[in-house]
Backbone as CSV, one residue per row, in Angstrom:
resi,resn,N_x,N_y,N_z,CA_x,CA_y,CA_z,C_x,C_y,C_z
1,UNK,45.309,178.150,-25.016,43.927,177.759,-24.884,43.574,177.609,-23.420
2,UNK,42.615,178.081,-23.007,41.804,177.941,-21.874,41.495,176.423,-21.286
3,UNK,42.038,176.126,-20.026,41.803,174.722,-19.870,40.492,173.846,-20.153
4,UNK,39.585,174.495,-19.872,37.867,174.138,-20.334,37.804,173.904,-21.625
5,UNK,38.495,174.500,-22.563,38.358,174.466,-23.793,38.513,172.993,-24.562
6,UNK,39.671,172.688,-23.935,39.865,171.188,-24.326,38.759,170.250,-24.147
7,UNK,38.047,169.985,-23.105,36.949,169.441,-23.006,35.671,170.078,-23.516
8,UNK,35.663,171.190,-23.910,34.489,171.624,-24.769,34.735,170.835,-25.760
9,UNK,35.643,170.858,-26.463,36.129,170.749,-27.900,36.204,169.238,-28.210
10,UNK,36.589,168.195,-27.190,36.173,167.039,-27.126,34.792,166.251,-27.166
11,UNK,33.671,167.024,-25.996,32.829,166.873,-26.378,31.987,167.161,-27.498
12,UNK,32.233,168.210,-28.061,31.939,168.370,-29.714,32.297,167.766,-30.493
13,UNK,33.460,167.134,-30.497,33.810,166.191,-31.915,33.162,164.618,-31.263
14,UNK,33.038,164.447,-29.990,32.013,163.058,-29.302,30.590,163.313,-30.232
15,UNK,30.109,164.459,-29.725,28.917,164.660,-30.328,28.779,164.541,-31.711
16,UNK,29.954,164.848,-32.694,29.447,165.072,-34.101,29.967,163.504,-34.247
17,UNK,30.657,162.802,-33.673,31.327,161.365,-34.160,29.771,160.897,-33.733
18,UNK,28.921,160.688,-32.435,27.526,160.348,-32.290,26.826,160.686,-33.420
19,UNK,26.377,161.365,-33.971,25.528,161.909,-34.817,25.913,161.764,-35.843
20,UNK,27.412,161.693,-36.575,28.136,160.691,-38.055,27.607,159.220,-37.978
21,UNK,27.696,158.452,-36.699,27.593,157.410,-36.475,26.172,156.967,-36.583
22,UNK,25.030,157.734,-36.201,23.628,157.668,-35.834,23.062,157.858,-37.171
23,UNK,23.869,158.728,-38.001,23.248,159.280,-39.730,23.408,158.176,-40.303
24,UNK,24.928,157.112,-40.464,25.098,156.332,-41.046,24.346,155.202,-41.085
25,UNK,24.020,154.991,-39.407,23.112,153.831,-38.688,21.651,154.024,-39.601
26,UNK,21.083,154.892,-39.432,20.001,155.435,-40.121,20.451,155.019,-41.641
27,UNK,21.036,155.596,-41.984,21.304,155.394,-43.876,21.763,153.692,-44.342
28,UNK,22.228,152.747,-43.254,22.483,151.756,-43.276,20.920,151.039,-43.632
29,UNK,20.002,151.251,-42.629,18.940,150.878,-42.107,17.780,151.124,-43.045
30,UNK,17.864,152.560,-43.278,16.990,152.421,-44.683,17.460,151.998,-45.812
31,UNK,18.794,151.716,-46.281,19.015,151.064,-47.856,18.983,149.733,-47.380
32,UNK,18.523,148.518,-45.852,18.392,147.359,-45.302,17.215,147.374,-45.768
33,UNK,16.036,148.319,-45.592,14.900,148.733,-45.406,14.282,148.948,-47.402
34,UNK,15.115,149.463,-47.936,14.529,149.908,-49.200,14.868,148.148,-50.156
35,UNK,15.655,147.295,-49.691,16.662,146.484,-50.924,15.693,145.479,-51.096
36,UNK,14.680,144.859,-50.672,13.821,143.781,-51.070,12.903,144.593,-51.997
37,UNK,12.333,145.872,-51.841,11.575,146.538,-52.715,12.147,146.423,-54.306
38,UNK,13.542,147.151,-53.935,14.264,147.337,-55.270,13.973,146.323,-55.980
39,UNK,14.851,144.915,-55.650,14.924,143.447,-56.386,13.322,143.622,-56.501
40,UNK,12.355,143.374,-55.895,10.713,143.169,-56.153,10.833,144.084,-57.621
41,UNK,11.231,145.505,-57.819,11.003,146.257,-58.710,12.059,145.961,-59.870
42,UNK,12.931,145.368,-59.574,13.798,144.801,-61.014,13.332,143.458,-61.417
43,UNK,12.709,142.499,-60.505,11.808,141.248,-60.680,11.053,141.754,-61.757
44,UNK,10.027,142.772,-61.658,9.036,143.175,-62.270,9.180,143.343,-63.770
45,UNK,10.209,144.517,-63.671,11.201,145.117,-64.731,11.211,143.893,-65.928
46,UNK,11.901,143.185,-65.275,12.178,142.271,-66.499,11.188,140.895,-66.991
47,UNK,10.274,140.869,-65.918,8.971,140.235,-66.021,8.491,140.933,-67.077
48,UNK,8.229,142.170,-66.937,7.544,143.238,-68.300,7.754,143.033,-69.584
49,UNK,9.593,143.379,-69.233,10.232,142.971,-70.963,9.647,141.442,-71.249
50,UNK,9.882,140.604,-70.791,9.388,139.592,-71.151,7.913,139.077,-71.762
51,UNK,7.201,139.612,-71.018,6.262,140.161,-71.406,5.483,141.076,-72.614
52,UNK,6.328,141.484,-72.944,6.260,142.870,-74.472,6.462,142.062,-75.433
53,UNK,7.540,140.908,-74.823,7.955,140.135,-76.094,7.323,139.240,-76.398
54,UNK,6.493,138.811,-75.969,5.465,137.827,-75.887,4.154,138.386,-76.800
55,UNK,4.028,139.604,-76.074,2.880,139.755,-76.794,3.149,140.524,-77.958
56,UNK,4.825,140.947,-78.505,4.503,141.307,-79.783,4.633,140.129,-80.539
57,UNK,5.106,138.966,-80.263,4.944,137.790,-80.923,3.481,137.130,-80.866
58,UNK,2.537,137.427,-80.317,1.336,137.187,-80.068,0.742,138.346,-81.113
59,UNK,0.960,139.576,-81.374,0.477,140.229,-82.166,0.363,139.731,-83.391
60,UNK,1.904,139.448,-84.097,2.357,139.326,-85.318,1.523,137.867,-85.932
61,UNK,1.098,137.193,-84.959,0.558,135.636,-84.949,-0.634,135.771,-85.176
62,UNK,-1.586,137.205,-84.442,-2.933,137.266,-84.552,-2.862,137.984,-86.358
63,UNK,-1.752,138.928,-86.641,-1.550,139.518,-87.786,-2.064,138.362,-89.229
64,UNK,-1.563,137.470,-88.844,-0.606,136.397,-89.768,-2.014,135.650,-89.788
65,UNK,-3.272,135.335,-88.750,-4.241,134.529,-88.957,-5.171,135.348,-89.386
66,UNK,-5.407,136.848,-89.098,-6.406,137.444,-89.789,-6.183,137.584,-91.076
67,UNK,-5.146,137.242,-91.522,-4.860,137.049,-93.228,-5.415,136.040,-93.741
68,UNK,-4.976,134.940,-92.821,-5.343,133.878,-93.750,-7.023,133.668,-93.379
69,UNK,-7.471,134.195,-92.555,-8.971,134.138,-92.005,-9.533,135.315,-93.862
70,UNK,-8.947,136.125,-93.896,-9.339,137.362,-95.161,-9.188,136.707,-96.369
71,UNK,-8.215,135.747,-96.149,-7.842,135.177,-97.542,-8.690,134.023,-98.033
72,UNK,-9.223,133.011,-96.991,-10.091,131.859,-97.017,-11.598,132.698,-97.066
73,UNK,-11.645,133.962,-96.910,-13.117,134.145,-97.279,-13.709,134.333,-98.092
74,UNK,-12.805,134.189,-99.315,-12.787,134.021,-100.621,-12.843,132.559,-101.248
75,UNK,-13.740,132.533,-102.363,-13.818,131.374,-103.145,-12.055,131.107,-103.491
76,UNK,-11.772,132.708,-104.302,-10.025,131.833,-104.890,-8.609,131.741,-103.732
77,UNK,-9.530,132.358,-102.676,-8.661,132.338,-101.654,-8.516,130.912,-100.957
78,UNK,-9.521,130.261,-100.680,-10.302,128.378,-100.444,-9.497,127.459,-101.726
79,UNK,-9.286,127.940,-102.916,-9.068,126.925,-103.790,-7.624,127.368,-103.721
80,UNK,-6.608,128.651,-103.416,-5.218,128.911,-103.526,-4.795,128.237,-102.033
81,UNK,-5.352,128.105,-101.289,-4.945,127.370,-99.686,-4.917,126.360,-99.980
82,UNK,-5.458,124.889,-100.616,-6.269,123.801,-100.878,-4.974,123.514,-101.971
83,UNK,-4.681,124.298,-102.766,-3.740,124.141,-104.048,-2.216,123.616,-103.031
84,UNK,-1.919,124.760,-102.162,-0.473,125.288,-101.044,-0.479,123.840,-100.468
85,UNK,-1.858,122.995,-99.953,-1.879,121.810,-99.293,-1.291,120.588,-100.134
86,UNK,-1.624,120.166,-101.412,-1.921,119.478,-102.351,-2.752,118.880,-103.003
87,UNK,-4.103,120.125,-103.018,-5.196,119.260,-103.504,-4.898,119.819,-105.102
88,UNK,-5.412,119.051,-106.024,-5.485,119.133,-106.893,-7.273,118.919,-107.291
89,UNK,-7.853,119.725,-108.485,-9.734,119.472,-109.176,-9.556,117.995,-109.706
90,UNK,-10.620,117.394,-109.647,-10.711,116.458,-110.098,-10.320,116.597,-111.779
91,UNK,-9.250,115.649,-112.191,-9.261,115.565,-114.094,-8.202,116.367,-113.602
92,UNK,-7.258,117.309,-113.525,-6.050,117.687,-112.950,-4.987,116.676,-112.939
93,UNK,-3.698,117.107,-113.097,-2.976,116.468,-112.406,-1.715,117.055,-111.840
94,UNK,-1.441,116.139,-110.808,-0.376,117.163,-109.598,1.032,116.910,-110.435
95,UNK,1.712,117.799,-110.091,3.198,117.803,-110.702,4.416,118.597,-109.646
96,UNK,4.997,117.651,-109.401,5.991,117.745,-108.076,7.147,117.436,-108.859
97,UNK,7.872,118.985,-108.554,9.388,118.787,-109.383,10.468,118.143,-108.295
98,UNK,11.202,117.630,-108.704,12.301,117.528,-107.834,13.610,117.246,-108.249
99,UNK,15.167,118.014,-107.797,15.752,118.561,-108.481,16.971,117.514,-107.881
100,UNK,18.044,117.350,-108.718,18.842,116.492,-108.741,19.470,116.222,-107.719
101,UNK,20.144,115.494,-106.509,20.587,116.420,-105.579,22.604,116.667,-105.896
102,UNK,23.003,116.098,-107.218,23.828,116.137,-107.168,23.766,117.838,-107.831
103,UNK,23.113,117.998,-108.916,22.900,119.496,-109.248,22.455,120.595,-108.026
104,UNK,22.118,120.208,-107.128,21.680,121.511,-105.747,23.519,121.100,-105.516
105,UNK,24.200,120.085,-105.312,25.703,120.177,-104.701,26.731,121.371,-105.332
106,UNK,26.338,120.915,-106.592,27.188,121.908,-107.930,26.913,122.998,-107.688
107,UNK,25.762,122.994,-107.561,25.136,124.963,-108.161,25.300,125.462,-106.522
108,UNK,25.794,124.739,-105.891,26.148,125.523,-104.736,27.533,125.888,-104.309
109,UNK,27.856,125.037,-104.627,29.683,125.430,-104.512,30.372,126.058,-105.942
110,UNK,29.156,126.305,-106.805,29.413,127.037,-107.769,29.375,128.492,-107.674
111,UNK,30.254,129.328,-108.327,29.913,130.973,-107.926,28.574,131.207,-108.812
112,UNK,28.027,132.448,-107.488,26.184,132.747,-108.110,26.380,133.055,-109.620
113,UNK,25.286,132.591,-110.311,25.475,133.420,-111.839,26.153,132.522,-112.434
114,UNK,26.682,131.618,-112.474,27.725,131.208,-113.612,27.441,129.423,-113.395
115,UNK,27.959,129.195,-114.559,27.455,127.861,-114.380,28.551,126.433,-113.620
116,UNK,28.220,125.890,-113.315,29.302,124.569,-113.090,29.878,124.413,-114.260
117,UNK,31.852,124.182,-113.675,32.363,123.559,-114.780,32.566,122.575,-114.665
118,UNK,32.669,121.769,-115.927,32.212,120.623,-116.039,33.509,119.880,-116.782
């Protein structure tokens, strides 16, 4: 090799180690530069979901009152709401069952279908 050569060849790999170094500096600098955006945009992200969920539970709620708004606009719809409360017509009378609680113990640790043995 030509004595010059060596120092050509040095300064070329100076130069490309400058310019590896200057790309990285740069690529450092913009992902310094891009990372508060990101988090701002995954903040958001899951603000949204949260959000969806809200309002499909807000849907299902508006669902659930325009029923009973459809259902009370009815005469037997007013007297089947009124019944669900405990009103009873005058001359009526209310009848409230209530079940043993030793029989709810049995019939539960009993297999479905079959009766307690006794």
């Amino acid at each position: 090799m030509p004595p010059g050569c060596h120092s050509a060849l040095r300064r070329r790999r100076l130069k490309l180690k400058v310019v590896l170094a200057l790309a990285g500096l740069v690529l450092t600098v913009g992902a310094w530069q891009l990372a508060p955006p990101l988090v701002t945009i995954c903040d958001q992200c899951d603000r949204l979901a949260g959000l969806d969920t809200q309002k499909a539970a807000l849907l299902a709620q508006r669902s659930a009152l325009e029923a009973d708004r459809t259902e009370l606009a009815t005469q037997l719809g007013q007297e089947a709401a009124a019944r669900r409360q405990g009103y009873v017509r005058p001359g009526e009378r209310r009848l409230v069952f209530v079940r043993d609680e030793r029989e709810q113990t049995e019939s539960a640790l009993s297999p479905a279908g079959l009766p307690p043995d006794s």
